[in-house]
C-alpha positions, 0 to 999 in steps of 0.5 A, a space after each residue: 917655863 917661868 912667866 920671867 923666863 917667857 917675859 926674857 925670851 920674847 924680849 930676846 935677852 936672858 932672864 939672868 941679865 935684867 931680874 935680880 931677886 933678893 936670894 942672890 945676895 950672897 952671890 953678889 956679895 961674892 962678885 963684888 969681893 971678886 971685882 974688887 980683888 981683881 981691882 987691886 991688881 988690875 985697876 984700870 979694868 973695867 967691866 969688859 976685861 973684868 968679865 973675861 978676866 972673871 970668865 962672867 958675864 959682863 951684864 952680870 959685872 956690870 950691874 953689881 959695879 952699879 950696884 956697889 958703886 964700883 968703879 976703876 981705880 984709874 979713871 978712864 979716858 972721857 968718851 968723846 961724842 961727835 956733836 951734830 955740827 960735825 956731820 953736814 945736816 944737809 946730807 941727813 934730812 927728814 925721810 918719813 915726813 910723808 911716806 906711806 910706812 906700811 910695811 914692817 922693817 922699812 922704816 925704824 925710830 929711836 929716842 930717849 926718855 929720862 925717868 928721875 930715880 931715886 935723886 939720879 936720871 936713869 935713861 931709857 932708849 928704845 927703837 920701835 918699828 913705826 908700822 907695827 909700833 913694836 918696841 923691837 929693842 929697850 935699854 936703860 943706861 945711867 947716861 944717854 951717850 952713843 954707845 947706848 943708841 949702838 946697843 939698842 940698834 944691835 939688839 932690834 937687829 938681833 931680834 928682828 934679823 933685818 935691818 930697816 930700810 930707814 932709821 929715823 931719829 932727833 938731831 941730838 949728839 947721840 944719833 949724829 955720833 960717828 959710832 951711830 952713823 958707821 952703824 947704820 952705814 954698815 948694815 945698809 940703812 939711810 938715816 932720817 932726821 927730824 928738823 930742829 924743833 920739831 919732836 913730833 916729826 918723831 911721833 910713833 916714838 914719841 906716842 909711845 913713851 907718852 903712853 909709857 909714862 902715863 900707864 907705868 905709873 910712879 918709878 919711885 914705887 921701885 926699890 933698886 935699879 935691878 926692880 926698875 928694869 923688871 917693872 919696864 920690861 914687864 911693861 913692855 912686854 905688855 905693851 908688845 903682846 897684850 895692850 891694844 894700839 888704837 890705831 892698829 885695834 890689835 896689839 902690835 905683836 899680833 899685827 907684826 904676825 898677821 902682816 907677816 901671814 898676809 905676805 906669806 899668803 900672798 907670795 902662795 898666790 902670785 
């Protein structure tokens, strides 16, 4: 197995949906005549109907509309985010300030951050699990909207096959969006929020896209979006496996094992 097809299993998505190297050229340039072909006929489509239509994967049609600019010759209709003020900040206050989060699973936070590329923001959001401080699920979007959040979340469930008991995140639109809350509401989690003005209460998440942006170095040194996203998944495979976390003295993939074997030798005993 190659070290990117290693790199895409453990971070639990396939090699083809995030590497893109120049020998595929040719290929994209077929997609692309495909897309815009299907366009004339079908011009509100976008990249889910294109992928069935085209019998594709919808990542693989969705980074060459990026790629090429594509975009449906009928405009969508704007994505209407729930603001903040629509769900009662009473209801949704800040649960980890204070609580021991010793144990793997109980506890999960997620944030943006905006990397400047190329004269555009690119956006990557990521949930960490605050006990073992691995990033269980990474995404980069051109635009920070709820739907990105409800990607993420889905993924670190995918991959972890649990849900948390809490998900702690900011205030901001995203994770206050209805689509958010009816997603932690389905799978049986209790949202957490920092107080306004206050990222800190945030700190596990916020720690490590300060470490990120430190170490990852200048995204500039990155051609294409395509290289962008190997650099980050590199990284943060690096992260998870190999970097040791000051405060776990291991990485946090082989402090997430050894708790796991902590508790399956503790059961063993009782």
């Amino acid at each position: 197995m190659s070290s990117k097809s290693r790199i895409a299993r453990s971070l639990g998505i396939s090699r083809q949906s995030i590497y893109y190297t120049p020998r595929q050229a040719n290929k994209d340039a077929t997609m692309r005549e495909q897309i815009l072909t299907t366009l004339d006929s079908h011009p509100a489509y976008g990249h889910r109907r294109l992928a069935l239509h085209l019998k594709r994967n919808r990542k693989a049609i969705l980074r060459i509309m990026h790629k090429y600019g594509i975009r449906p010759k009928v405009g969508r209709r704007r994505f209407i985010v729930t603001k903040p003020n629509e769900i009662s900040m009473e209801r949704v206050p800040d649960r980890v300030s204070g609580l021991k989060q010793n144990r793997p699973d109980l506890v999960w936070a997620g944030d943006f951050t905006y990397l400047w590329f190329h004269g555009r923001h690119v956006y990557l959001a990521t949930v960490i699990d605050t006990c073992t401080r691995q990033i269980l699920a990474w995404q980069i979007g051109m635009h920070h909207t709820s739907g990105l959040v409800v990607d993420v979340l889905q993924e670190a469930l995918a991959r972890r096959g649990k849900a948390p008991k809490l998900f702690h995140s900011d205030q901001g639109s995203e994770y206050a969006s209805q689509s958010c809350v009816q997603w932690l509401v389905k799978h049986g989690v209790t949202p957490s929020w920092s107080p306004k003005g206050k990222p800190w209460v945030n700190g596990r998440q916020e720690s490590f896209f300060s470490s990120f942006k430190l170490e990852f170095g200048k995204q500039h040194r990155f051609a294409t979006v395509e290289d962008l996203i190997e650099g980050i998944g590199k990284h943060i495979h690096y992260y998870n496996t190999a970097r040791i976390h000051s405060a776990l003295k291991m990485p946090p993939q082989i402090f997430y094992e050894t708790e796991a074997w902590r508790k399956r030798k503790s059961r063993k005993k009782s």
